[in-house]
C-alpha positions as CSV (number, residue, x, y, z in Angstrom):
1,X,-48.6,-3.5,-46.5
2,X,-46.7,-4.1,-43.9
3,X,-43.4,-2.0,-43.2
4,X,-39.7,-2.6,-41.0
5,X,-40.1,0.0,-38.4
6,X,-37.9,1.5,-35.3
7,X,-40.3,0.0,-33.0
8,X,-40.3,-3.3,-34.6
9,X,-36.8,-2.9,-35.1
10,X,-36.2,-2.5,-31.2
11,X,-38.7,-5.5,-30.5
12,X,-37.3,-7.6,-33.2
13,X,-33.3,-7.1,-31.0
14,X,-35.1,-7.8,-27.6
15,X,-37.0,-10.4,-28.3
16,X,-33.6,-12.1,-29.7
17,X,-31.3,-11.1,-26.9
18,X,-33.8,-12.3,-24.3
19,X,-34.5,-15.8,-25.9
20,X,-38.7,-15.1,-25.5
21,X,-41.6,-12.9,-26.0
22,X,-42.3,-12.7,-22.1
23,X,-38.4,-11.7,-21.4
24,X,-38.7,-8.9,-23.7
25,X,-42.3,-7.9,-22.7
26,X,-40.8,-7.7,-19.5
27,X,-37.8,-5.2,-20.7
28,X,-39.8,-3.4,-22.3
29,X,-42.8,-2.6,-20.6
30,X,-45.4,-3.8,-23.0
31,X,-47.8,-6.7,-23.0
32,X,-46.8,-10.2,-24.8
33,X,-49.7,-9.9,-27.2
34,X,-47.9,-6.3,-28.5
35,X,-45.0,-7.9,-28.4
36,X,-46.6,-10.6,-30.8
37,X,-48.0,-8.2,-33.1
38,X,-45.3,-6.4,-33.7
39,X,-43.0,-9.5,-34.3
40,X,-45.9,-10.8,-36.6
41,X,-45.8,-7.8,-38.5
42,X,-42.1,-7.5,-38.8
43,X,-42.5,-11.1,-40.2
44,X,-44.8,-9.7,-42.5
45,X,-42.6,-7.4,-43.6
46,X,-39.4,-9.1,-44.3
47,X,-41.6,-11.8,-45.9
48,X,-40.0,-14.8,-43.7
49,X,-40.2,-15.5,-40.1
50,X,-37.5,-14.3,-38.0
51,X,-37.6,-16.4,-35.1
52,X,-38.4,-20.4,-34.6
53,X,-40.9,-21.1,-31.8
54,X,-39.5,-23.4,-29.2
55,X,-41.0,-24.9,-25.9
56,X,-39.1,-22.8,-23.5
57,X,-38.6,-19.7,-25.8
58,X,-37.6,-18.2,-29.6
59,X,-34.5,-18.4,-31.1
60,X,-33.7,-16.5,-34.8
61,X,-33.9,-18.2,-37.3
62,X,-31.1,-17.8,-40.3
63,X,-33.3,-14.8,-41.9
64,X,-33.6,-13.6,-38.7
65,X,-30.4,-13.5,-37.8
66,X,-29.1,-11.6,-41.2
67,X,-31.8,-9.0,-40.3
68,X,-31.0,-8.4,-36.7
69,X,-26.9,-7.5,-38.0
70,X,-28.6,-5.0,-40.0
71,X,-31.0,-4.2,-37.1
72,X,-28.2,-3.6,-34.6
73,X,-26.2,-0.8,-37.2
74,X,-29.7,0.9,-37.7
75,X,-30.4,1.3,-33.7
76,X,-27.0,2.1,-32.7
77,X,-26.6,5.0,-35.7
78,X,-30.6,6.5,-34.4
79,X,-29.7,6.1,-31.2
80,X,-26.2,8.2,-32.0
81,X,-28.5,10.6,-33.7
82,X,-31.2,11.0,-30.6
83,X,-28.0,11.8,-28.5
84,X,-26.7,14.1,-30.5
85,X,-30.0,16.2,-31.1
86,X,-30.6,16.2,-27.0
87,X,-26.9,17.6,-26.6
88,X,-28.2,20.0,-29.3
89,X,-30.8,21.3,-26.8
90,X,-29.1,21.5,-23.4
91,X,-25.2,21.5,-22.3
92,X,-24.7,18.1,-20.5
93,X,-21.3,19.0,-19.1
94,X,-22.3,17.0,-16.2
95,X,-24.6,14.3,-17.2
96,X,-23.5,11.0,-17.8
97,X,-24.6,7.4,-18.7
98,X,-23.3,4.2,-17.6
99,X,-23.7,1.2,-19.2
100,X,-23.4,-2.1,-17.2
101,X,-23.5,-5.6,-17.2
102,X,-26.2,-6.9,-14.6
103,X,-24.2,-8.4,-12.1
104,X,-21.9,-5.4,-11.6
105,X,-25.5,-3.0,-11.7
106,X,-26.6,-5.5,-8.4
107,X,-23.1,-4.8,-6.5
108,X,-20.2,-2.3,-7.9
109,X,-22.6,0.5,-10.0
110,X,-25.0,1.2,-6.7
111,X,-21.6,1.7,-4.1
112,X,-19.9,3.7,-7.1
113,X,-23.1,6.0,-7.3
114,X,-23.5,6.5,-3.5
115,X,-19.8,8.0,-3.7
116,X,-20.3,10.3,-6.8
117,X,-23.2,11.1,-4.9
118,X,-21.4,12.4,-2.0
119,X,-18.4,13.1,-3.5
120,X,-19.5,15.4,-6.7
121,X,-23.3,16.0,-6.7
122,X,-24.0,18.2,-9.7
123,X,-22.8,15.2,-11.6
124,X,-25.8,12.8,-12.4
125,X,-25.0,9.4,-14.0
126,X,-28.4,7.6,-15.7
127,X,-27.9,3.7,-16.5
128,X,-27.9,1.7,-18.9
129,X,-28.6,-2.2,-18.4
130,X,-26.7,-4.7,-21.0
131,X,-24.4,-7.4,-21.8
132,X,-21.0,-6.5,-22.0
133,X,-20.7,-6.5,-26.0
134,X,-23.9,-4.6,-25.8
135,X,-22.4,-1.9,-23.9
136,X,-19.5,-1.6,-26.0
137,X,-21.1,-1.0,-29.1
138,X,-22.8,1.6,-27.0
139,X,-19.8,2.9,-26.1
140,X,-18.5,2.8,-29.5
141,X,-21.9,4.8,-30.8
142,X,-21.6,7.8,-28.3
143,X,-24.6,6.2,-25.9
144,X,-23.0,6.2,-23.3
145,X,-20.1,7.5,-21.3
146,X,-18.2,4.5,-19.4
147,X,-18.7,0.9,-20.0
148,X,-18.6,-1.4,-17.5
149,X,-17.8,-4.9,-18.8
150,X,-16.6,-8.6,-17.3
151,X,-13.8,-10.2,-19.2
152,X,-12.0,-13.3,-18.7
153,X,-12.5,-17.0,-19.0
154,X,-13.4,-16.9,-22.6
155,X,-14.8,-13.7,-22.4
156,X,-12.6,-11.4,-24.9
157,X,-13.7,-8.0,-26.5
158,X,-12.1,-6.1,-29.4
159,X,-11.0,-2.9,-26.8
160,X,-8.8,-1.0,-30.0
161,X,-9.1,2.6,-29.8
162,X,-10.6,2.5,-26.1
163,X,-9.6,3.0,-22.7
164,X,-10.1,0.5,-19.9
165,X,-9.5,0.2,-16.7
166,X,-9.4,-2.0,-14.0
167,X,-12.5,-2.2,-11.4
168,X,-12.6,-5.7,-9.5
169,X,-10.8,-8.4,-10.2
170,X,-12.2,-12.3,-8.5
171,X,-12.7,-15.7,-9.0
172,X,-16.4,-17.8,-8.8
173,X,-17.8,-19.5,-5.8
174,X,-20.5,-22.5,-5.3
175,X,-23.9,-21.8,-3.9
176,X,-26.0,-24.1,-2.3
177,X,-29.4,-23.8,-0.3
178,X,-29.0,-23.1,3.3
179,X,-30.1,-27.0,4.0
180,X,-27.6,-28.8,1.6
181,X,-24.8,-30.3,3.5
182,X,-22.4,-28.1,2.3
183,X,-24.0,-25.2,3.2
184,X,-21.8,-25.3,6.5
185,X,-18.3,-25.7,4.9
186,X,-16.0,-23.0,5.0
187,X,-14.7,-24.6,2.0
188,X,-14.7,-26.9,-0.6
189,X,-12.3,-28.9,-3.3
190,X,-13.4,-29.7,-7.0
191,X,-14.0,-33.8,-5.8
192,X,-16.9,-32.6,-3.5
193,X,-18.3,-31.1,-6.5
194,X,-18.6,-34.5,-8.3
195,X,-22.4,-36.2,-8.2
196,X,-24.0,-32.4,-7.3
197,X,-27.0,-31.4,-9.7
198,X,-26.6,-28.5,-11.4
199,X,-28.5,-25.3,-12.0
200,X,-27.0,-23.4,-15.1
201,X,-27.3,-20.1,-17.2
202,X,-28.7,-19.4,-20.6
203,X,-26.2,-16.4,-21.5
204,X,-27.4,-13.8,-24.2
205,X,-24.8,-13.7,-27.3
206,X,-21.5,-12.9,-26.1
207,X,-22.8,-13.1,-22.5
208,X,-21.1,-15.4,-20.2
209,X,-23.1,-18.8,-19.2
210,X,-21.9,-19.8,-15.1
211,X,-22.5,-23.8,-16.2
212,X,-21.8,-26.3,-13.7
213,X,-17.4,-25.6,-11.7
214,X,-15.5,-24.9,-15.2
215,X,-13.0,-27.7,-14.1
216,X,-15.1,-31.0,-13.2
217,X,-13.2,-34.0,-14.7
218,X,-16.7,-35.8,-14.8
219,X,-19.6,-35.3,-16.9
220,X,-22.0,-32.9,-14.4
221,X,-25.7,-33.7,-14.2
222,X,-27.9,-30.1,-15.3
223,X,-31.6,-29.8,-13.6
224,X,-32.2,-26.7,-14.6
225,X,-30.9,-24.0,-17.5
226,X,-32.6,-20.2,-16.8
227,X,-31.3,-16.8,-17.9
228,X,-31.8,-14.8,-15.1
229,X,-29.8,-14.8,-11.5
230,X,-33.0,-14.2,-9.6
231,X,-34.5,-17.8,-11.2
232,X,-30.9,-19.4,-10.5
233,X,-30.7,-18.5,-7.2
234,X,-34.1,-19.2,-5.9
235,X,-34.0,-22.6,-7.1
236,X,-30.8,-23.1,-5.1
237,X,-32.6,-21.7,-2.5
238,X,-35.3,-24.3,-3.1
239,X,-32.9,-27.2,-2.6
240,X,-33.0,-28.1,-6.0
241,X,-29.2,-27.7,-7.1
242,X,-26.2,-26.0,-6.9
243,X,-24.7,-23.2,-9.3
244,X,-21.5,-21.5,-9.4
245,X,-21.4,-17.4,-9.2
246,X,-18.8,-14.9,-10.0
247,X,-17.4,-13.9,-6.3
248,X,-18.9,-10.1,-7.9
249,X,-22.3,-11.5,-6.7
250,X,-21.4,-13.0,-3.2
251,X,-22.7,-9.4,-1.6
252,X,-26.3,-9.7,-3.4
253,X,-27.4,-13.1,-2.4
254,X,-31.1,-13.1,-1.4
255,X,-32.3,-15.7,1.7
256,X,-31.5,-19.0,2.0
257,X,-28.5,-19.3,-0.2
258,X,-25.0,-19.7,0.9
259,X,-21.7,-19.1,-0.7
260,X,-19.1,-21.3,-0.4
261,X,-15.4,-20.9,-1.7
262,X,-13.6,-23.8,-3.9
263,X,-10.5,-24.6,-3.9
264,X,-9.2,-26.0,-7.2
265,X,-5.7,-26.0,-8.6
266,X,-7.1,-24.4,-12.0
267,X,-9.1,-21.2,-10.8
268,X,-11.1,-19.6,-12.7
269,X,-10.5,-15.9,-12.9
270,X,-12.6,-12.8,-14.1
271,X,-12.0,-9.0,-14.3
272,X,-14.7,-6.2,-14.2
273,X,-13.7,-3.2,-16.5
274,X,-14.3,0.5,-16.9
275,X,-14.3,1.5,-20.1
276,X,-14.3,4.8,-22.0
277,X,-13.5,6.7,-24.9
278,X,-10.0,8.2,-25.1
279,X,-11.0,11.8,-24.8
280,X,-12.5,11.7,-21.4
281,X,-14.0,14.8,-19.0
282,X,-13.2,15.7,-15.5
283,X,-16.6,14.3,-15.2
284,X,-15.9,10.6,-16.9
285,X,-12.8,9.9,-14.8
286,X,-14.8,10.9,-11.5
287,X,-17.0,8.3,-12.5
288,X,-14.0,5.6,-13.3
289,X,-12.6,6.8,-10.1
290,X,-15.5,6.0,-8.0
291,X,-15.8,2.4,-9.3
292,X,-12.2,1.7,-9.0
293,X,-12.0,3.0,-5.5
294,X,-14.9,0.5,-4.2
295,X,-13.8,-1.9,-2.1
């Protein structure tokens, strides 16, 4: 008979944040057909399918959903548990984790590193890739040391009992292939925006979704919905839309894309955060240092 186990447990919570068995064989590191079995047998477990099988991906189904709350407690208290028996075993006075969101992990985390790095290099910071609400449950759980999480335009997180602070603070900008003809504008208002076709995100719970300029008066025209910004960006790159960024991302754009600023009376606004526990160590507030000091 089948049984619920941690490894189907941690399947079962991937599969669900990533939308598909390929995204979370992916994460992971196995191969779709384990990731298969060990949804099927999770399935067989809780006697009831936890996901319904769509043409471009899974999505939980109600079951599934009342599972994966339980799911969540259960990996955050072993995971809690795991830290605590390694601190057990070895002082880590000067071993830290960051969790981060994974625009800020393309752009702010690697600068912030490169300084602790130089600045303090006994301290050793390993990462921790995740939504923000992800990585303040983390936080919450002891897994890791500083959270680094985007809030703003709709994004809002329970913060009580927490310290944040403030890392980077910007607005979004357009991107369009190098051939489209706005590629060569120095800028651009929300009317030039009207009439564009529109590559989108497909954000992870919680996760924010960079749909077509927040502010168009007109009903926009979407080509194409993916999760990651790799996909986005390459099919700008391909000619085959536009898509709007936060401004966090304008320093990580691959070939063939360019960034172009909008002006619009009704901006839309976004902060990055450092987060941590209130009882932080000389070695937590270097960190938080080094991310606010990037420029």
């Amino acid at each position: 008979m089948a049984e619920l186990t941690l490894t189907g447990m941690r399947i079962v919570s991937e599969v669900a944040a990533r939308g598909s068995l390929t995204g979370a064989a992916r994460a992971l590191g196995y191969t779709q057909s384990a990731i298969s079995r060990q949804v099927a047998l999770m399935e067989e477990a809780a006697g009831t399918a936890l996901f319904e099988r769509r043409p471009r991906g899974v999505t939980p189904t109600a079951r599934g959903r009342a599972l994966l709350t339980h799911i969540h407690g259960i990996l955050d208290r072993v995971d809690a548990a795991t830290l605590a028996l390694t601190q057990l075993e070895e002082t880590l006075v000067d071993r830290l984790v960051l969790g981060a969101f994974p625009t800020a992990l393309s752009t702010l985390v690697p600068r912030a590193l490169a300084r602790m790095r130089a600045e303090h290099p006994a301290i050793t910071v390993r990462l921790r890739e995740g939504g923000s609400a992800t990585q303040l449950r983390r936080l919450r759980a002891g897994r890791v040391d500083v959270a680094v999480i985007a809030v703003g335009a709709g994004l809002d997180y329970d913060l009580d009992g927490l310290v944040p602070d403030l890392v980077f603070r910007g607005g979004a900008l357009l991107v369009v292939g190098e051939t489209h003809p706005l590629a060569g504008r120095s800028w651009v208002n929300v009317a030039d925006l009207h009439g564009q076709s529109w590559i989108v995100g497909v954000a992870d719970e919680g996760g924010p979704q960079f749909g077509p300029w927040p502010t168009l008066d007109s009903e926009a025209t979407v080509v194409h919905a993916v999760r990651d910004w790799p996909a986005r960006l390459g099919l700008v790159a391909a000619g085959l839309g536009v898509a709007v960024i936060p401004q966090l991302l304008a320093d990580a754009l691959p070939p063939g894309v360019r960034a172009v600023p909008v002006e619009d009376p009704r901006p839309f606004r976004r902060e990055v955060l450092a987060v941590t526990r209130p009882d932080r160590s000389a070695a937590v507030q270097a960190l938080v240092d080094a991310l606010r000091e990037i420029d």
